[in-house]
C-alpha positions in Angstrom: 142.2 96.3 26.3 140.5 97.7 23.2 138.2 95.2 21.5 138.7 94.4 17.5 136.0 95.1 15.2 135.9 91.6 14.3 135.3 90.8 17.8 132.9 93.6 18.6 130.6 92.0 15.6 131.2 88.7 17.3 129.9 89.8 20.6 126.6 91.8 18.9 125.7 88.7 17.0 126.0 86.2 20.4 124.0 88.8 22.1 121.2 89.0 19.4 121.2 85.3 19.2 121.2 84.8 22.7 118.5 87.3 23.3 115.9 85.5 20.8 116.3 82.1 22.1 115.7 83.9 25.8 112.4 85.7 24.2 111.0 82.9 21.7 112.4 79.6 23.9 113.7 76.7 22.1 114.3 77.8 18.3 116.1 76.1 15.1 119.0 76.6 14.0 117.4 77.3 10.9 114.9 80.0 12.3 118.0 81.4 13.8 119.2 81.8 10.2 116.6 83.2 8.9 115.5 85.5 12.1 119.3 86.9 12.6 120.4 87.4 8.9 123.5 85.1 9.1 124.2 82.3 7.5 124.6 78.7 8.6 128.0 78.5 9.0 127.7 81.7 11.5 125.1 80.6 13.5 127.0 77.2 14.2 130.0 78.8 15.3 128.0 81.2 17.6 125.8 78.5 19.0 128.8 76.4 19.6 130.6 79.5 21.7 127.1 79.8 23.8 127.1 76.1 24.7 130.8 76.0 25.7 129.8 78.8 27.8 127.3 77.1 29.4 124.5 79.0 27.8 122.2 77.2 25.7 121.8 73.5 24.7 121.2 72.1 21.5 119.7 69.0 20.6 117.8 67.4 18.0 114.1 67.7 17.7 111.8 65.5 18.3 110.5 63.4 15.0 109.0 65.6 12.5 107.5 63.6 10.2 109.0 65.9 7.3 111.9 64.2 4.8 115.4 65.3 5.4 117.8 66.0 7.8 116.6 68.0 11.0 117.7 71.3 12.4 119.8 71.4 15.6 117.4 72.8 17.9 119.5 75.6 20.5 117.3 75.7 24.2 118.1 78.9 27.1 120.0 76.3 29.8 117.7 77.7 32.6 118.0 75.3 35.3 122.0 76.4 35.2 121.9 80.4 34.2 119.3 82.6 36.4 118.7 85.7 37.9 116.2 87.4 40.8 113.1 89.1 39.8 111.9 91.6 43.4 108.7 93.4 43.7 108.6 95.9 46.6 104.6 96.6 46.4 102.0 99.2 48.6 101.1 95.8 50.8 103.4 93.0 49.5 107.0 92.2 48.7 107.7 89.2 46.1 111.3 87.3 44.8 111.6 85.1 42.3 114.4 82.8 41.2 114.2 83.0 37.3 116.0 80.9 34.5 117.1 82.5 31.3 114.5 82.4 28.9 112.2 83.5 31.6 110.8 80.4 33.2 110.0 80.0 36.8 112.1 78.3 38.9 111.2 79.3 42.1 109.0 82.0 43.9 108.0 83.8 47.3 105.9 86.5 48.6 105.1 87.7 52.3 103.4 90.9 53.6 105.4 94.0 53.6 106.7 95.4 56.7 104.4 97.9 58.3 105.6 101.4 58.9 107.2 104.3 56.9 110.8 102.7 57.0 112.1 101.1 54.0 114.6 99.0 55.6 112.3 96.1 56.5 111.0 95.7 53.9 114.6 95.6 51.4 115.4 93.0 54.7 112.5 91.2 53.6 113.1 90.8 50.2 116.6 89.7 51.1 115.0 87.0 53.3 113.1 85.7 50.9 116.0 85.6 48.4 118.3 84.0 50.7 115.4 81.2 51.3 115.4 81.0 47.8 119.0 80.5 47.3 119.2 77.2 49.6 117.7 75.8 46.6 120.0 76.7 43.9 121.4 74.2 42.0 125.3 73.5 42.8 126.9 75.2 39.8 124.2 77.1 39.0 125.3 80.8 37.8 124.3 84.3 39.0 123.7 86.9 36.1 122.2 89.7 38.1 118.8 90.9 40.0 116.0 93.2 39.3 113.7 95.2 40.8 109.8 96.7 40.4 109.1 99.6 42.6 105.4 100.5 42.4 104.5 104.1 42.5 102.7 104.3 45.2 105.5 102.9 47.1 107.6 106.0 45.7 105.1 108.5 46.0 102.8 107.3 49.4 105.6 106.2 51.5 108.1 108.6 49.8 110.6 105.9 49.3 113.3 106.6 46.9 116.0 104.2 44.0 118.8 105.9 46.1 118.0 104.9 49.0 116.4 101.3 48.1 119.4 100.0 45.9 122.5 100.7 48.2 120.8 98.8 51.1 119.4 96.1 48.5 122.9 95.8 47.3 124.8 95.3 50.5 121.6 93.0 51.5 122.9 91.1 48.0 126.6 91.2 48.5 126.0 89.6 51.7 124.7 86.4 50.3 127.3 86.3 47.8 125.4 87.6 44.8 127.7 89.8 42.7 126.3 93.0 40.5 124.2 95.9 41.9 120.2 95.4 41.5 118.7 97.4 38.5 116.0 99.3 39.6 112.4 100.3 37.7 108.9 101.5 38.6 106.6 98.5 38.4 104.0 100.2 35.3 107.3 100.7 33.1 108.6 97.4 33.9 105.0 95.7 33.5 104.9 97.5 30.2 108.7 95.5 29.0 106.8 92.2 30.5 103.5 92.6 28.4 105.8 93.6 25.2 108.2 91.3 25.4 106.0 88.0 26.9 102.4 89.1 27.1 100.0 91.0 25.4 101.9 93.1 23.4 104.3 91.0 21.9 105.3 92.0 18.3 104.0 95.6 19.0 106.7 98.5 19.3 104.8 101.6 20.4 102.8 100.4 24.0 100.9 102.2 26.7 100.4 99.9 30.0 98.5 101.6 32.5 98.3 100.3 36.2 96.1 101.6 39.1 96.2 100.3 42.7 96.4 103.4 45.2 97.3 105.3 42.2 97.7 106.0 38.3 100.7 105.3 36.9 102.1 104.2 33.2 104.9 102.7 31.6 105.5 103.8 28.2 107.1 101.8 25.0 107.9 103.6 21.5 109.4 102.9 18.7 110.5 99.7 20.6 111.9 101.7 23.7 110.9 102.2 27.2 110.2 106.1 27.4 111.2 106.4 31.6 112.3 110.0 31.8 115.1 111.4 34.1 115.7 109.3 36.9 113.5 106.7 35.8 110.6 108.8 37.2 108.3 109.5 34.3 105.3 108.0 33.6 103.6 109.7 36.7 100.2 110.2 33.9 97.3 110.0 37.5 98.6 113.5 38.2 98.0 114.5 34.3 95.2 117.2 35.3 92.0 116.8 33.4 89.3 118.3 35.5 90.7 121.5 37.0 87.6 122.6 39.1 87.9 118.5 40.5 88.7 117.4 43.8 92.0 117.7 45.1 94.6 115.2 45.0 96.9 114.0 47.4 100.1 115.8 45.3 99.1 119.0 46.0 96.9 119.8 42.6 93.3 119.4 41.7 91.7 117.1 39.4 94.3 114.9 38.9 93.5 112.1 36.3 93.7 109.7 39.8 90.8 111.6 41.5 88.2 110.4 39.1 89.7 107.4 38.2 91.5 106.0 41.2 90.5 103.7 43.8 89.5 106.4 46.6 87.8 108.0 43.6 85.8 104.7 42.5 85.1 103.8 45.6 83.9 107.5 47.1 81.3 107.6 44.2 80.1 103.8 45.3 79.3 105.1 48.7 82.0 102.5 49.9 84.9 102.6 52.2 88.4 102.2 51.3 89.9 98.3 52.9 92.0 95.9 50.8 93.5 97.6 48.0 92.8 96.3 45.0 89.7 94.3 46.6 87.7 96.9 47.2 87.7 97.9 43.5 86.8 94.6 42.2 83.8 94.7 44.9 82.5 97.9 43.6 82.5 96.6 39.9 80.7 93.7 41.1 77.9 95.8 43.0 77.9 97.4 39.4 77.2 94.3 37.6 74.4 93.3 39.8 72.6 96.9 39.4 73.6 98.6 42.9 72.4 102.6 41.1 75.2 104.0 43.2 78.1 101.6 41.9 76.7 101.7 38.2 76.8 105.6 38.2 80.3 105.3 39.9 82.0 102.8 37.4 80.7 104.8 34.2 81.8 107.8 35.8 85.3 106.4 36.4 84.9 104.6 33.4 84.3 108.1 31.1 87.0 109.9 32.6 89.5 106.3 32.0 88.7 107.2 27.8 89.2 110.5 28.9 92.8 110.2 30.0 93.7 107.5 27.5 92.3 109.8 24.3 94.9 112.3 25.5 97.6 109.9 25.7 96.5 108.5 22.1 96.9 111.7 20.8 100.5 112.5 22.3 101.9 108.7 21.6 99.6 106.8 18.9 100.3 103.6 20.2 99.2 100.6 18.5 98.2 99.1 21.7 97.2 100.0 25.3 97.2 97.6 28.1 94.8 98.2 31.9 96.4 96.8 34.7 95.9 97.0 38.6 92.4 98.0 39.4 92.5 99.8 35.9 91.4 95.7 34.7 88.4 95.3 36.3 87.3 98.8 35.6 88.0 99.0 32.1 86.3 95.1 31.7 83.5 96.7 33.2 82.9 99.8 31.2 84.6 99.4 28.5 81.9 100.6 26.2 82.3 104.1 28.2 86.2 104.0 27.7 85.8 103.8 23.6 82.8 105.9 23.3 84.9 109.0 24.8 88.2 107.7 23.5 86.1 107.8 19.7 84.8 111.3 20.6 88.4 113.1 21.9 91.1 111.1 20.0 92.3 112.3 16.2 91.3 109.5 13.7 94.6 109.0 12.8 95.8 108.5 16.3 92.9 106.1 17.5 91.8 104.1 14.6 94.1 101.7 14.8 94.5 101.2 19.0 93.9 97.9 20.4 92.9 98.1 24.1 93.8 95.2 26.1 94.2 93.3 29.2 97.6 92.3 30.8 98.0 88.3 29.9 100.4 88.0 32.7 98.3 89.6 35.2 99.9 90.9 38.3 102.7 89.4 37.6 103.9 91.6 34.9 106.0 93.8 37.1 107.6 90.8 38.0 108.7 89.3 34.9 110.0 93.0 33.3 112.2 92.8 36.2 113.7 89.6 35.5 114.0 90.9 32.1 116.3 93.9 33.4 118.3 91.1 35.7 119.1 89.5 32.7 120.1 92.6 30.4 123.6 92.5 31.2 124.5 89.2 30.6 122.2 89.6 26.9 124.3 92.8 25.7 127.2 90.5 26.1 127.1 86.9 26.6 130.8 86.3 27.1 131.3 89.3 29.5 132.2 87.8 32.9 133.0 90.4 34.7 131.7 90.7 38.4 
C-alpha cells in the first residue's frame, strides 16, 4: 500500500523527534520546537502519537523557579522499548540489554571460546542473551540487535558477516527475538558511539582509531559513517608507510601496524607478547619510569602513530580524531611525538584545526554504536511494526 505524502512527512518528523529524545534524553517540548523546526501544535500531535505507541513519556518538570507555565517534558520509555548490543572480541564476547535512549539495563561478558570455530562463540553470545532475557520486563518490546565485530576477529581468525549473522540469527529466532542482527566492525561502530555519545559529539567529520592485535579505523564525514563495500573499509594498519619495514602478517611490508601495533611496541621494549591489551599498557609504564629500551620503543611507535594520522589528515580533514584500544595509552604517552610529526607532514589547512582525543566511553564504545545500529530501524520509522 503506497504511503501519502502527508503521511510520509508524518513518519520523517516522528522519526527526527524520536531520534533526538534517544540522543539528548529527556528534552522540552519547547526545545523540541525549536531543535526540529515545527511548531507547537506539531510537536504535540507527534508526541502524543509516540506515547500512545508506547514510546516516550511526558511529564512535567520538576519546579523551575522561572514565572509561567512549564514545558511538557517528553522522556525515551527505556525500561519498556530495548534492544541487544553484542561484541564478538579477539579474547572476549559481551551482550547488553539496552533501553532506548541508550541507558543500560543490563550487561554480560565471558571469555570467548578457544579455537578457530566461530560457532562457540555466536553460541556464547546467545547464552548470554538468553540469561539476559529472563530478566525482561513482562511487556517489554523487542526493536532489534546489534553487533561489533573487531578486526582482528575478521582478519586473525578469518571469521566472516556471512557466516556470523545467519547462525546469530537462527541463535536469535530461537529465543523469540524477531529481526536479523545488523552487523559492523567494532572501530566503525566505536566511531558512531564517540560521535553520537562520547567525545565527538556535535562533530561531523571523525577519525576513531583502535589498536589491540591490530590497526583498524572507523571513519565519519560529513556526518556519515564512510565503511566501504561490505562494510570492510577502514583496514588503515595495512596503509604502507615504511616499505623497506618489517613484514606484516597480510602478506606486505611495513604496514602502518608493524611499527605501531602491539607485536611492534612490544618487540622494540624487549618484551614478550601475553594479555592483549595488558602488555601495552605495561610497556608504557616501563616508559614512564625510564626503562631506555621502553622509552626508545614508545617514541618510536609514537612517531610513526603522527605519521599515519598526518596522512589520514590530509586525505579526510577531520575536525577530530579519537585513540582507542592500545592506541590510548600510546598516544597519552607520546603524545608530544604524535603532534610534532603530525605538524611536520600534515597541510596547514588540514591540521590546524584537529582535535586529538581520547574515547570518553572507553572500551565500551564498540558496544554502545552497536546498540545504536539495533535501534536504527525502529528510529527511521517509529510506527513501523513490522517483524
Amino acid at each position: 500500500m503506497s504511503t501519502s505524502p502527508q503521511e510520509s512527512v508524518r513518519r520523517q518528523n516522528l522519526g527526527a523527534l524520536l531520534r533526538y529524545v534517544h540522543v539528548r534524553g529527556a528534552t522540552s517540548r519547547a526545545e523540541l520546537t525549536s531543535r526540529l523546526g515545527l511548531n507547537r501544535s506539531t510537536i504535540g500531535a507527534l508526541t502524543a502519537d509516540l506515547a500512545t505507541a508506547g514510546l516516550i513519556d511526558e511529564g512535567v518538570p520538576h519546579e523551575t523557579g522561572r514565572a509561567g507555565r512549564p514545558s511538557i517534558v517528553v522522556s525515551p520509555r527505556s525500561s519498556r522499548v530495548y534492544g541487544y548490543a553484542l561484541s564478538l572480541e579477539l579474547d572476549a564476547i559481551r551482550a547488553a540489554r539496552i533501553g532506548l535512549g541508550g541507558k543500560v539495563l543490563d550487561d554480560r561478558a565471558a571469555a570467548r571460546p578457544p579455537g578457530t570455530d566461530a560457532a562457540p562463540a555466536v553460541a556464547g553470545l546467545a547464552a548470554l542473551v538468553a540469561d539476559m532475557q529472563r530478566t525482561a520486563p513482562a511487556g517489554a518490546v523487542f526493536v532489534g540487535s546489534g553487533l561489533a565485530v573487531s578486526g582482528s576477529v575478521r582478519h586473525h581468525l578469518g571469521w566472516t558477516d556471512d557466516a556470523i549473522e545467519p547462525a546469530l540469527t537462527a541463535a536469535l529466532d530461537a529465543l523469540h527475538l524477531p529481526h536479523r542482527p545488523i552487523i559492523g566492525g567494532s572501530a566503525d561502530l566505536a566511531a558512531l558511539a564517540e560521535h553520537t555519545r562520547g567525545a565527538a559529539v556535535g562533530v561531523d567529520n571523525v577519525i576513531y582509531l583502535h589498536g589491540d592485535a591490530g590497526i583498524s579505523a572507523g571513519i565519519i564525514a560529513g556526518g556519515r559513517r564512510i565503511t566501504g563495500y561490505g562494510g570492510h573499509g577502514g583496514e588503515v594498519g595495512h596503509m604502507v608507510v615504511n616499505p623497506s619495514g618489517r613484514l606484516c602478517g597480510c602478506g606486505s611490508r611495513g604496514c602502518w601496524e608493524t611499527e605501531i601495533g602491539e607485536r611492534a611496541l612490544l618487540h622494540l621494549a624487549g618484551r614478550a607478547v601475553p594479555t592483549p591489551g595488558a602488555a601495552v599498557a605495561a610497556a608504557v609504564r616501563a616508559a614512564r619510569s625510564g626503562d631506555p629500551d621502553a622509552v626508545a620503543a614508545v617514541e618510536h611507535a609514537a612517531g610513526w602513530l603522527g605519521f599515519g594520522v598526518a596522512n589520514l589528515v590530509n586525505i579526510f580533514n577531520p575536525t577530530v580524531v579519537v585513540f582507542g584500544g592500545t592506541l590510548r595509552e600510546l598516544y597519552l604517552a607520546g603524545a608530544d611525538h604524535v603532534r610534532t610529526r603530525l605538524t611536520a607532514m600534515a597541510l596547514p589547512a588540514c591540521r590546524d584545526h584537529v582535535g586529538l582525543r581520547t574515547p570518553l566511553l572507553g572500551n565500551d564504545a564498540p558496544l554502545v554504536g552497536a546498540a545504536e545500529l539495533a535501534f536504527e530501524r525502529l528510529l527511521s520509522d517509529p510506527l513501523d511494526t513490522t517483524p
